[in-house]
KOLTOR-366168 format. One record per residue: x, y, z of N, C-alpha, C, O in turn; residue in one letter. Coordinates in steps of 0.2 Angstrom, whole numbers, padded with zeros to 4 digits, always signed. Layout:
XYZXYZXYZXYZA...
***
This chain:
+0282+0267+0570+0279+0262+0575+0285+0256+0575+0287+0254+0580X+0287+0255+0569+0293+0250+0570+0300+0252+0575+0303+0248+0578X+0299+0258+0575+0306+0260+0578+0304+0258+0587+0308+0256+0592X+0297+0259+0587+0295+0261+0596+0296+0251+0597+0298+0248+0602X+0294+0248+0593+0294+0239+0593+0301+0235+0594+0303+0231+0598X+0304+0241+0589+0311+0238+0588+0316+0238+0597+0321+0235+0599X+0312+0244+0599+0316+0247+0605+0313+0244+0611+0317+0243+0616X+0309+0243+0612+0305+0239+0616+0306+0231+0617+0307+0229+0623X+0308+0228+0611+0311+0220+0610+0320+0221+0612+0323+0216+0615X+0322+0229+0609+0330+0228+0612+0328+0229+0621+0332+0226+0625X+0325+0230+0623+0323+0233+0629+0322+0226+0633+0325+0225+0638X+0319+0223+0632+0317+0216+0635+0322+0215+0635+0325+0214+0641X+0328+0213+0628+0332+0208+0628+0337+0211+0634+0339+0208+0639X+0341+0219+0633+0346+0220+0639+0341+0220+0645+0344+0219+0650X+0335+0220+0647+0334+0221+0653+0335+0213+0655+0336+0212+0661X+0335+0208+0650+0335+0199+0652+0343+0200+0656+0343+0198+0662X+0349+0203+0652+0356+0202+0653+0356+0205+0659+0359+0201+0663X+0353+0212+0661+0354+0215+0665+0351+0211+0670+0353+0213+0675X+0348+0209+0670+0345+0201+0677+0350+0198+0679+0353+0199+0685X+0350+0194+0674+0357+0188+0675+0365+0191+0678+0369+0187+0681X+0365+0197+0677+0371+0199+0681+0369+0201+0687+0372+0198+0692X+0362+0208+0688+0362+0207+0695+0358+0201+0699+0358+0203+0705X+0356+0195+0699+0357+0190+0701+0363+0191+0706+0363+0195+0711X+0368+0188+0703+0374+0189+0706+0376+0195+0711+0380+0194+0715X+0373+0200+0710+0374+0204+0715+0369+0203+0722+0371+0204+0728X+0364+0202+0719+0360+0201+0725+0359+0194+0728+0354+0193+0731X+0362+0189+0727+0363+0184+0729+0370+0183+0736+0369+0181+0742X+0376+0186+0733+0381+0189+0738+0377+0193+0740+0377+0191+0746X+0374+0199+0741+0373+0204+0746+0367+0199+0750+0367+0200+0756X+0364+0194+0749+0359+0193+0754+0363+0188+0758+0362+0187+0764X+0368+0185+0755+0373+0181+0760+0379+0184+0766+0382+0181+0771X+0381+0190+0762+0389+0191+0765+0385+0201+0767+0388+0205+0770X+0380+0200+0764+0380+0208+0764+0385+0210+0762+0390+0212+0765X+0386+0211+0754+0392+0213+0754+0392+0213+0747+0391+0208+0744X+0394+0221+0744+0394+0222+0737+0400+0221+0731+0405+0224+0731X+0400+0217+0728+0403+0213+0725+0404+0217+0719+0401+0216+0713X+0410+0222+0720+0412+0226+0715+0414+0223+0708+0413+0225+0702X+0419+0218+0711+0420+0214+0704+0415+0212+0698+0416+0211+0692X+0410+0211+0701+0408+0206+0697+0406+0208+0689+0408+0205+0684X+0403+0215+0688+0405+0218+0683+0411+0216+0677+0409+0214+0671X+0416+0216+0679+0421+0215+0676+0424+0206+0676+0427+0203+0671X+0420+0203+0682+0419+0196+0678+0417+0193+0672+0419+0189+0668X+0410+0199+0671+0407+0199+0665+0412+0201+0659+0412+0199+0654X+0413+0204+0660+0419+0209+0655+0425+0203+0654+0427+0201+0648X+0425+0201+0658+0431+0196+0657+0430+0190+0654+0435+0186+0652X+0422+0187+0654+0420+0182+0651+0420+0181+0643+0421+0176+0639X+0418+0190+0641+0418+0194+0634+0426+0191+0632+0428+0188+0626X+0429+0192+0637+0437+0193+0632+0440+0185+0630+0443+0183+0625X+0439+0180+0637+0442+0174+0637+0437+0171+0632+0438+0165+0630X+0429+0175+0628+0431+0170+0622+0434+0170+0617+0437+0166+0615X+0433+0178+0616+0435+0182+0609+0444+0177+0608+0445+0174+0603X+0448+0176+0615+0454+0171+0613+0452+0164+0614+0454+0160+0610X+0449+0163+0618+0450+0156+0615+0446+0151+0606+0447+0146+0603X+0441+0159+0604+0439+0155+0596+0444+0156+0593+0443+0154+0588X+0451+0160+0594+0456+0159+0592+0461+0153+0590+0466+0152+0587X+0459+0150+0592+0460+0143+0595+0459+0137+0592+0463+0133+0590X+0450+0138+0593+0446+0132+0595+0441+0133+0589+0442+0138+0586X+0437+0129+0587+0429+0132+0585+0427+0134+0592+0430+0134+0597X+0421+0138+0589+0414+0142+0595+0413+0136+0598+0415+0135+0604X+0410+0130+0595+0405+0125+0599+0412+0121+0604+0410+0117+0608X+0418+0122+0604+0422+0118+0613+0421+0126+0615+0417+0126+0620X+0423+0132+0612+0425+0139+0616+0421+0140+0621+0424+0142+0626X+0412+0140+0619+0407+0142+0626+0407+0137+0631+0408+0140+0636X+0407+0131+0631+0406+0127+0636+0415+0128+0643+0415+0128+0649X+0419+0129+0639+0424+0131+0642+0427+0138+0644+0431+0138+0649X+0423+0144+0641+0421+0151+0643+0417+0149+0651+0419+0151+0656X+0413+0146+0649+0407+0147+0656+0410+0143+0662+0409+0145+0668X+0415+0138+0659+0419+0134+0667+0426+0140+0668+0429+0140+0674X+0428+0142+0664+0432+0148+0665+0430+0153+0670+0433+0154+0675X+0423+0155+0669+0421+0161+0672+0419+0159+0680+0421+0162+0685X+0416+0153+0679+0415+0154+0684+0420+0150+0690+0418+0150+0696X+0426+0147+0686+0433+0147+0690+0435+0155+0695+0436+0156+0701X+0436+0159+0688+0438+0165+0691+0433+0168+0697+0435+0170+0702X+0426+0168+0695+0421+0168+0702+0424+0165+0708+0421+0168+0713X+0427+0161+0708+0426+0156+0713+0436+0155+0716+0438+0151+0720X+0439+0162+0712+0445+0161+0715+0444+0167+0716+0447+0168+0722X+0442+0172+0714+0439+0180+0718+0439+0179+0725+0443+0181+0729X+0433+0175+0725+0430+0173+0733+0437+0168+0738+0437+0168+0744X+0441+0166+0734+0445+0162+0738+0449+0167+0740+0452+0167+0745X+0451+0171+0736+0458+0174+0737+0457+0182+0740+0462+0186+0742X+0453+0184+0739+0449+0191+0739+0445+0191+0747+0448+0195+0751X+0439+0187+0747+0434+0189+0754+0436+0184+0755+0442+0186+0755X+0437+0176+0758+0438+0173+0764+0440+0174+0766+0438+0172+0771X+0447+0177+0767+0454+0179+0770+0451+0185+0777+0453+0187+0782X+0443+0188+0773+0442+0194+0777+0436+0192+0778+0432+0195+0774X+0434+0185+0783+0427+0184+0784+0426+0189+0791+0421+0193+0792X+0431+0188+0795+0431+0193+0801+0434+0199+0802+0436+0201+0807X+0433+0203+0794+0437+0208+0796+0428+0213+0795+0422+0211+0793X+0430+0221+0798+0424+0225+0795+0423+0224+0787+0428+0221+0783X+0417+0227+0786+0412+0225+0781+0417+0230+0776+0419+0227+0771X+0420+0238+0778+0424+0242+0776+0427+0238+0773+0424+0237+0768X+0432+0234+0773+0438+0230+0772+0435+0226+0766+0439+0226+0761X+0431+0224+0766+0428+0219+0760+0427+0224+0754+0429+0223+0748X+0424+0227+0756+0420+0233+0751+0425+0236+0748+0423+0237+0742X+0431+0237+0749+0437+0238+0748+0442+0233+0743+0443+0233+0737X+0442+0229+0747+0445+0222+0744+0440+0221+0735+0443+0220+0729X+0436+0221+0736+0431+0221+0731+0432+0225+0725+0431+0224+0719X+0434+0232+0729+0435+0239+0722+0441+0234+0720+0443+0232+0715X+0445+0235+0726+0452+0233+0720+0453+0226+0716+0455+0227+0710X+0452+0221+0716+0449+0216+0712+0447+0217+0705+0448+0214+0700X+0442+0223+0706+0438+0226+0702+0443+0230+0696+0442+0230+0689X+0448+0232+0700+0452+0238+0694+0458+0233+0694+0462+0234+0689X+0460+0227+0697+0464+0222+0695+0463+0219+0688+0466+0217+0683X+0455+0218+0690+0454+0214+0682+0455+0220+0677+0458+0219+0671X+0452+0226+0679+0450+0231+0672+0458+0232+0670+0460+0233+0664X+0464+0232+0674+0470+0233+0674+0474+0226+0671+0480+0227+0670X+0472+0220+0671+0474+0216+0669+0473+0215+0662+0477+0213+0658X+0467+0218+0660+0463+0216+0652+0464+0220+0649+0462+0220+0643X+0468+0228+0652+0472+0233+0650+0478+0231+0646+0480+0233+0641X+0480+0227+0649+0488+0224+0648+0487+0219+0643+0491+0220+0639X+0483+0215+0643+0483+0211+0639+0479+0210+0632+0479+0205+0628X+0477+0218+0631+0471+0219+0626+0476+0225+0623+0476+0226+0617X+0481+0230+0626+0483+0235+0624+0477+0243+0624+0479+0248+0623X+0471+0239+0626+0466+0245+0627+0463+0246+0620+0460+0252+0618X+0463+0239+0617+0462+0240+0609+0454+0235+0610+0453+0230+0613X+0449+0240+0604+0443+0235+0606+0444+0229+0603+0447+0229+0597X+0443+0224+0606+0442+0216+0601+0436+0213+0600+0431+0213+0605X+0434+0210+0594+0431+0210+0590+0426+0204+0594+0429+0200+0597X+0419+0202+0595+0415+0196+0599+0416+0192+0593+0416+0195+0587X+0418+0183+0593+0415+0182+0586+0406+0181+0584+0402+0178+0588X+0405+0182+0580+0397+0180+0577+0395+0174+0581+0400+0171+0582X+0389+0171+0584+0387+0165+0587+0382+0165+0580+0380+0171+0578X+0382+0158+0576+0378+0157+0573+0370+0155+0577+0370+0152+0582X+0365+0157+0572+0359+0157+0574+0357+0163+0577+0353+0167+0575X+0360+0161+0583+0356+0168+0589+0359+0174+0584+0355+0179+0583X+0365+0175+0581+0367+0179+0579+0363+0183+0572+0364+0188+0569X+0359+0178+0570+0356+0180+0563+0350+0186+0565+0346+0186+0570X+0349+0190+0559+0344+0194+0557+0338+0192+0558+0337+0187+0554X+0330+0194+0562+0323+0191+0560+0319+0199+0559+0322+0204+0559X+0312+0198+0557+0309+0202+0557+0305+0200+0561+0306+0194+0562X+0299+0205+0566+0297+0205+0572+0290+0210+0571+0290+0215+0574X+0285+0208+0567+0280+0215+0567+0282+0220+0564+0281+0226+0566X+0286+0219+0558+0291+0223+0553+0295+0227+0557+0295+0233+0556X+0299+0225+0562+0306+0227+0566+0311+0222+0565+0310+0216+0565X+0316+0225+0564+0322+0221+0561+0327+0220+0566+0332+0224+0566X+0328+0213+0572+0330+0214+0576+0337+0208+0574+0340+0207+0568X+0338+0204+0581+0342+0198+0579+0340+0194+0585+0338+0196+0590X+0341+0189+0582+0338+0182+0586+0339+0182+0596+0336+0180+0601X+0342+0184+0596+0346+0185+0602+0342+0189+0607+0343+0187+0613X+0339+0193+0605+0333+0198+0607+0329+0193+0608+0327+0194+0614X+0326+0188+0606+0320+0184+0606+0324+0178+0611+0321+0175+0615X+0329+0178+0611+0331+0171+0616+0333+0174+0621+0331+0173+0626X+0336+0178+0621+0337+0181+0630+0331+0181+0636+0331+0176+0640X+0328+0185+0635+0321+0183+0638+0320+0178+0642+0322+0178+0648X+0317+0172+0635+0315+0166+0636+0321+0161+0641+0320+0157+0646X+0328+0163+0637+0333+0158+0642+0335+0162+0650+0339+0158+0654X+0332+0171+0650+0332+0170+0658+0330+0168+0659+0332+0163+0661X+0320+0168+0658+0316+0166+0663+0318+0157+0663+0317+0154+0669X+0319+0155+0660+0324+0147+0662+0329+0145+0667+0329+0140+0670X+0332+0150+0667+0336+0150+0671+0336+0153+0679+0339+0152+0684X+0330+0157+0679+0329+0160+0684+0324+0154+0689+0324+0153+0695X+0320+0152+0683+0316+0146+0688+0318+0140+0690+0316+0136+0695X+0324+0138+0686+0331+0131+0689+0333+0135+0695+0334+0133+0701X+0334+0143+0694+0338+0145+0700+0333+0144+0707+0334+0140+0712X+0327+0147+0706+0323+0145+0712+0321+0138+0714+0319+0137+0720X+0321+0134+0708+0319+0128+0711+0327+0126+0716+0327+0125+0722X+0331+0127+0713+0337+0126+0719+0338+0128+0724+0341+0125+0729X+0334+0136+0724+0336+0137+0730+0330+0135+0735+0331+0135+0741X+0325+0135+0732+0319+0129+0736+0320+0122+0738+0321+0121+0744X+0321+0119+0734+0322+0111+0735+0327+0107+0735+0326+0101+0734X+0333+0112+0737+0339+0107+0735+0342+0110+0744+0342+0116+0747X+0345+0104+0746+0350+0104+0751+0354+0112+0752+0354+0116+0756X+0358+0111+0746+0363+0118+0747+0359+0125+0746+0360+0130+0749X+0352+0124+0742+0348+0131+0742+0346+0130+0751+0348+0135+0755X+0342+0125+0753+0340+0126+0761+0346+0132+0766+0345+0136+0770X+0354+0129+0764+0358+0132+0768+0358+0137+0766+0358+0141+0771X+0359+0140+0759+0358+0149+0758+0353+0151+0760+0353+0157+0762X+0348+0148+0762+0342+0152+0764+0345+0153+0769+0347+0159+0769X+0346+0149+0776+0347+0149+0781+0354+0155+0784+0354+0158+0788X+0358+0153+0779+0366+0159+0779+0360+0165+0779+0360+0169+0784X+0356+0165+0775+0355+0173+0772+0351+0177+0778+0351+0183+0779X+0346+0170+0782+0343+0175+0787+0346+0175+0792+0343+0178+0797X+0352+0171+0793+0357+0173+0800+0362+0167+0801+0361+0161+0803X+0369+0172+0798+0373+0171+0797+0377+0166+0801+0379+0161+0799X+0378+0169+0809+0381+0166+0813+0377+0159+0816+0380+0154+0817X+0369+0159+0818+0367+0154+0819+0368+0149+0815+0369+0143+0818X+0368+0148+0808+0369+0145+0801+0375+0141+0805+0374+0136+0808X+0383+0144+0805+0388+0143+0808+0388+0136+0815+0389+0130+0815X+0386+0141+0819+0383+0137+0826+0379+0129+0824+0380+0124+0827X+0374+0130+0819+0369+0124+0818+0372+0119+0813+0369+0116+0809X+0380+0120+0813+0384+0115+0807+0384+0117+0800+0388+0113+0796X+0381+0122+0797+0381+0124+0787+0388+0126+0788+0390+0129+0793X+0392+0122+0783+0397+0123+0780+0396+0131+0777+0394+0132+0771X+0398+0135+0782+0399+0141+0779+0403+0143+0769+0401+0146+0764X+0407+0140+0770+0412+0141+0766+0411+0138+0757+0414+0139+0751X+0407+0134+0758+0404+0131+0754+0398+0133+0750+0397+0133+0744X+0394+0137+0756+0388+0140+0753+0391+0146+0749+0390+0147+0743X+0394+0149+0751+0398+0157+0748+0400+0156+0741+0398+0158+0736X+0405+0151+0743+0409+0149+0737+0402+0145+0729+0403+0145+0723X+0398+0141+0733+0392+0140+0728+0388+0146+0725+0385+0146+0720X+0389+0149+0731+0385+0158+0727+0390+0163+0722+0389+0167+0718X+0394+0162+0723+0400+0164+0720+0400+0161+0712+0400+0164+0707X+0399+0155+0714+0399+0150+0706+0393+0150+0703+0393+0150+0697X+0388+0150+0708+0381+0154+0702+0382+0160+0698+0382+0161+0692X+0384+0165+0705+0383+0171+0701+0388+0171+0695+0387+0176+0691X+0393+0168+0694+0398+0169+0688+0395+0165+0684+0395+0167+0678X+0392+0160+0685+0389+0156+0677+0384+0158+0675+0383+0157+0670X+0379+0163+0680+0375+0168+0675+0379+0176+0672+0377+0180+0667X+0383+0178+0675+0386+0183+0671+0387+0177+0665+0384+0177+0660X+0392+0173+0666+0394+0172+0658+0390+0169+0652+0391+0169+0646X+0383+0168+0655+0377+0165+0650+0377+0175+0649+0382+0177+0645X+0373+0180+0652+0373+0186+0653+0378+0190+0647+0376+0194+0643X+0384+0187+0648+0391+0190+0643+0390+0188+0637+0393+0191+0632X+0387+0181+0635+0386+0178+0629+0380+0185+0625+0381+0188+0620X+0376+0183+0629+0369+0186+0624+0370+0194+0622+0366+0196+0618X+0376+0198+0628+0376+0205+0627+0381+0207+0621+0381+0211+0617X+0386+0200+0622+0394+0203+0617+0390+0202+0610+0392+0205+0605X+0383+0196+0610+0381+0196+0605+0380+0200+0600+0381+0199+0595X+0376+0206+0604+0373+0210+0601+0378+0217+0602+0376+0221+0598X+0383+0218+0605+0385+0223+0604+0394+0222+0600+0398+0225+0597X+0394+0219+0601+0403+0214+0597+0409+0218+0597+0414+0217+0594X+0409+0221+0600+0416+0223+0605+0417+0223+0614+0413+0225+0619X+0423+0220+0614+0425+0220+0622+0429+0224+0622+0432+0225+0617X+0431+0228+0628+0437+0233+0630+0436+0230+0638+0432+0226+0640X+0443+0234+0641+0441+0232+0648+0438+0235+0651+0437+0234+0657X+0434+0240+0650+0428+0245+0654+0421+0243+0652+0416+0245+0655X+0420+0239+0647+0414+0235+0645+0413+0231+0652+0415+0226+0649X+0412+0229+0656+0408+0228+0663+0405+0232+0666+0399+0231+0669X+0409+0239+0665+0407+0244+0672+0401+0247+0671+0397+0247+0676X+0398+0250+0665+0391+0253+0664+0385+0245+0666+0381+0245+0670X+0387+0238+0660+0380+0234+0663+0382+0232+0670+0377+0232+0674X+0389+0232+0673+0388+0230+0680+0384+0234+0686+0381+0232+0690X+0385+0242+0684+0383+0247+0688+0374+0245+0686+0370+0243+0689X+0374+0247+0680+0365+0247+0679+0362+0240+0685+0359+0241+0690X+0364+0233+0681+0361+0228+0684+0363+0228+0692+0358+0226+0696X+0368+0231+0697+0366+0233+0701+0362+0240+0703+0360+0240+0709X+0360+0243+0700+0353+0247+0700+0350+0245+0700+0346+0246+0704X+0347+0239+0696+0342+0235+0697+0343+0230+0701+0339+0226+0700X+0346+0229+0706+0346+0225+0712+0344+0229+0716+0340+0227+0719X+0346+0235+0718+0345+0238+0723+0337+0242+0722+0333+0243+0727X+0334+0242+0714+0327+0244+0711+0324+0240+0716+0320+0240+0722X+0325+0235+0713+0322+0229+0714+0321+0228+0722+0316+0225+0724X+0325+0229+0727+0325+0227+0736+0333+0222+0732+0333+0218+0727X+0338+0225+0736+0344+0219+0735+0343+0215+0740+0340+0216+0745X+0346+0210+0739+0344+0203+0742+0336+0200+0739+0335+0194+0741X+0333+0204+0735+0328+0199+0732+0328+0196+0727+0328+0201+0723X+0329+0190+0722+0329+0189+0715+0325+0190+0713+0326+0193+0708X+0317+0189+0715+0314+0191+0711+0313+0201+0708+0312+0204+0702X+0314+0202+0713+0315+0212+0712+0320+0212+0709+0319+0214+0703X+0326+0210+0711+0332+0210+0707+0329+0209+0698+0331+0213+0694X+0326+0204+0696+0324+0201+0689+0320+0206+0687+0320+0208+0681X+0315+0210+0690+0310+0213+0687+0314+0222+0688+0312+0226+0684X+0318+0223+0693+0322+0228+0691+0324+0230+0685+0323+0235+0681X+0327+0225+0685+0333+0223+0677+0328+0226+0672+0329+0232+0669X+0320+0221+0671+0318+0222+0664+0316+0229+0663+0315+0232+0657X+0314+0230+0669+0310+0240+0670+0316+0246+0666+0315+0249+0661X+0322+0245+0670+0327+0247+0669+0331+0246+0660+0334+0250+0657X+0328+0241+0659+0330+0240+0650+0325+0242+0645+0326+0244+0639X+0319+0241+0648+0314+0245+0643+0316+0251+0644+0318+0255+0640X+0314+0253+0651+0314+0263+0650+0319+0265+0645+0317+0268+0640X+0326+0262+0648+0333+0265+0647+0331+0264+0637+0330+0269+0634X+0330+0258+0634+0331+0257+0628+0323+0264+0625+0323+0266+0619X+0319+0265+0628+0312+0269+0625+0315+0274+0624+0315+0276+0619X+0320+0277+0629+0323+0285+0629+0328+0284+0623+0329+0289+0619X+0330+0280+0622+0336+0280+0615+0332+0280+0610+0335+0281+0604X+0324+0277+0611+0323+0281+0602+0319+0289+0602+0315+0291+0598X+0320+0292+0605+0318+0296+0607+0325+0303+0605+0329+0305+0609X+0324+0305+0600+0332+0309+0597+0334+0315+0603+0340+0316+0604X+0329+0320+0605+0330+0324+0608+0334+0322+0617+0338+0326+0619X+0330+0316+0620+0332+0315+0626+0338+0306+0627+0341+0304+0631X+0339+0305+0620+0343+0300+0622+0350+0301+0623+0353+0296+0624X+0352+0305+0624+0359+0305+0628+0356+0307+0636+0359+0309+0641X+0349+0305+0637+0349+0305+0645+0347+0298+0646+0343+0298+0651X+0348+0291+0644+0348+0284+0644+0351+0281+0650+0348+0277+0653X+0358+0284+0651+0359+0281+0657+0358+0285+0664+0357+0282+0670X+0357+0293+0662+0358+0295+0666+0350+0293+0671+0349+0294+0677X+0345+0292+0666+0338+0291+0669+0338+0283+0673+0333+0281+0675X+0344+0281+0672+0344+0275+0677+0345+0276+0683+0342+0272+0688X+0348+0281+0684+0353+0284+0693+0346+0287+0694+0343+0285+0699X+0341+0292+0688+0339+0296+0691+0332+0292+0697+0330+0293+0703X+0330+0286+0690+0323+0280+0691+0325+0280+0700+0322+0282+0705X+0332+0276+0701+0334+0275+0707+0332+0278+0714+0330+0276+0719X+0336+0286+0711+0334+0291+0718+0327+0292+0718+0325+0296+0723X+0322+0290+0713+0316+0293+0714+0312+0286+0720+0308+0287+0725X+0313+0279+0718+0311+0274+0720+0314+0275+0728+0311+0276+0733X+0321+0275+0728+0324+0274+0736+0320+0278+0739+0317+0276+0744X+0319+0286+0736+0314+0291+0740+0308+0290+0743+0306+0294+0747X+0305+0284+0741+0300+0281+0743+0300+0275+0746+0297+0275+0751X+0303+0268+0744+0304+0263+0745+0313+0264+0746+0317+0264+0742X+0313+0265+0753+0321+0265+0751+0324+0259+0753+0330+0259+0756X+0320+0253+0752+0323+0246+0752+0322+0241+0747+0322+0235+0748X+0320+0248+0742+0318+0243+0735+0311+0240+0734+0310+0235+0738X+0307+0241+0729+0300+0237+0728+0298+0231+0733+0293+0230+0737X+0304+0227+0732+0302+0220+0735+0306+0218+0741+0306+0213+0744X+0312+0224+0743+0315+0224+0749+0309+0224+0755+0304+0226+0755X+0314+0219+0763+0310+0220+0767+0314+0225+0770+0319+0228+0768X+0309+0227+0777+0311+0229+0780+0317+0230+0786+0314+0226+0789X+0320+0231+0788+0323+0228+0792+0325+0230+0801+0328+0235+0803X+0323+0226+0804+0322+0229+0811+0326+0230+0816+0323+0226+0821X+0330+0232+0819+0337+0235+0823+0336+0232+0829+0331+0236+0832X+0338+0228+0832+0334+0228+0840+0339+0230+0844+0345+0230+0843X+0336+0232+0849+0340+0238+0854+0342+0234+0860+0345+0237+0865X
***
């Protein structure tokens, strides 16, 4: 019984992280249409720029300066990457975007030697609890709680605030937006900067628990959390969040399971083709109407 408890509570916790990353994808895809290969590796990259700066620094300057870090590098992606190709095809971006992608894995290559580096310890969240006699770590119990915080500032922003109205409006029609005065450029670039500062809350609570960074540590949570945006309907946050957590329980119940756990990740791809087969716009995707 402990073990099915133990797996259940890791299961909530990665499916919270896996939220907060795909946010970020389904946020850009409901504005630009447009799949944001890097971001993944944002995340990976937020892993690495602490590990060096607690070199440094204490933890308590390092995080506050990780999260303006990361979401710097978000927000020079989008400058340097996709504005340049607002009016190029969609092809073009999607492109742009891989390469970016293998820029950073090929940067953090160079600069790490391909060697894992160590997460440092976060006092507190980092410490040992028991849970219903399951022996987890604190961090398990705060992920959760601080998505769903985060995710409810997110909608109240994008309900009640000025720059949320404009996203709304980019997302249901881009070019009108344009025509009616929203500062295109602005809105992009603030979606940009969300989605990096929830990967890096995201990269905190994951490097927690597993305490090594490599430069490929992005690609498998990047890829699942966009599973669960596309589970979910892409372009919806809340399918994107409820994606994630579906996707983190199943994924984590199949690893206590000794016979089928080497099929953990692959039953994420599989969850996917069975859901598109029927919903093939995701749970909470609309649908979308082509007019002739």
């Amino acid at each position: 019984m402990n073990i099915t408890i133990d797996h259940i509570l890791a299961g909530i916790s990665v499916g919270g992280q896996y939220a907060l990353i795909a946010i970020g994808y389904t946020m850009v895809y409901g504005i630009l249409r447009l799949i944001n290969f890097a971001h993944g590796d944002v995340f990976m990259a937020s892993g690495l720029i602490i590990v060096y700066l607690t070199t440094a620094m204490p933890l308590q300057y390092a995080i506050p300066i990780v999260l303006l870090l990361t979401v710097m590098l978000g927000f020079l992606i989008e400058r340097a990457a996709y504005k340049p190709l607002r009016a190029a095809p969609r092809m073009s971006v999607m492109i742009s975007a891989i390469g970016v992608s293998y820029l950073i894995q090929n940067l953090a290559l160079y600069i790490t030697g391909g060697l894992p580096q160590t997460y440092p310890a976060i006092p507190w969240i980092s410490d040992s609890i028991t849970i219903f006699g399951a022996v987890t770590k604190r961090v398990t119990i705060i992920t959760p709680i601080l998505t769903a915080i985060l995710i409810v500032l997110l909608v109240a922003l994008i309900r009640y605030t000025k720059i949320g109205m404009a996203m709304r409006a980019v997302s249901k029609d881009f070019e009108t937006s344009q025509l009616m005065g929203i500062k295109i450029n602005r809105v992009i670039s603030t979606t940009f900067v969300i989605g990096s500062l929830l990967a890096a809350v995201g990269s905190l609570l994951y490097f927690t628990s597993y305490q090594s960074v490599v430069p490929t540590s992005g690609s498998m949570p990047g890829l699942k959390a966009f599973v669960a945006a596309v589970f979910g309907g892409i372009g919806s946050i809340p399918g994107a969040v409820i994606g994630a957590f579906i996707i983190g329980i199943c994924e984590n119940l199949i690893k206590s399971s000794t016979d089928f756990s080497i099929f953990s990740d692959a039953f994420t791809f599989a969850l996917l083709i069975v859901v598109l087969c029927v919903r093939p716009t995701g749970l909470f995707g609309e649908k979308s109407i082509d007019k002739v």
